[in-house]
C-alpha positions in Angstrom: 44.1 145.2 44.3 47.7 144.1 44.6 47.5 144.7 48.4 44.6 142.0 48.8 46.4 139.6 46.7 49.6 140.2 49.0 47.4 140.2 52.1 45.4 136.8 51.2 48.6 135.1 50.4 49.9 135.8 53.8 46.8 134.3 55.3 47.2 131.3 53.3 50.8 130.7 54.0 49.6 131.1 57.9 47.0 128.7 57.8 49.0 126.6 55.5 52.0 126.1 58.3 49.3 125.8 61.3 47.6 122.8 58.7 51.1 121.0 58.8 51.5 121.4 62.6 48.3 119.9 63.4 47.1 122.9 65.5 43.7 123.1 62.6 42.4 120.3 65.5 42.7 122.6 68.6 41.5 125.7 66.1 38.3 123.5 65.2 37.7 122.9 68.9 38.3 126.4 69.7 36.0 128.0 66.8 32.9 125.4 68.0 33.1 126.9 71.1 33.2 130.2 70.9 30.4 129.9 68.5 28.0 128.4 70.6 28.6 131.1 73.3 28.2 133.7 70.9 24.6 131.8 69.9 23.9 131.9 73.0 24.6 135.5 74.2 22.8 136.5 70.7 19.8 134.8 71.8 20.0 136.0 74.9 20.7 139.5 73.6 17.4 139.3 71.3 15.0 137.7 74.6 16.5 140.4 76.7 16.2 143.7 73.8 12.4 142.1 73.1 11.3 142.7 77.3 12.7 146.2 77.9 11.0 148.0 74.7 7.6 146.9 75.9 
């Protein structure tokens, strides 16, 4: 349990200095992005999966 604690204070310290340096902007940017490919491609994963089992 220790090791979580340890671990998730690490991550906050990390996100905590990118917060200060402004780079949560570019991150945000980033992240909206890479989700909408990732829609994408799952959609077309499921359209794609749906046509070759019949």
């Amino acid at each position: 349990m220790l090791k979580w604690a340890i671990l998730f204070l690490l991550i906050a310290l990390i996100a905590g200095v990118f917060g200060f340096f402004g780079i949560v902007s570019a991150a945000v940017g980033i992240a909206k992005i890479l989700f909408v490919v990732f829609l994408i491609l799952f959609i077309v994963s499921l359209f794609f999966n749906k046509r070759s089992s019949h």
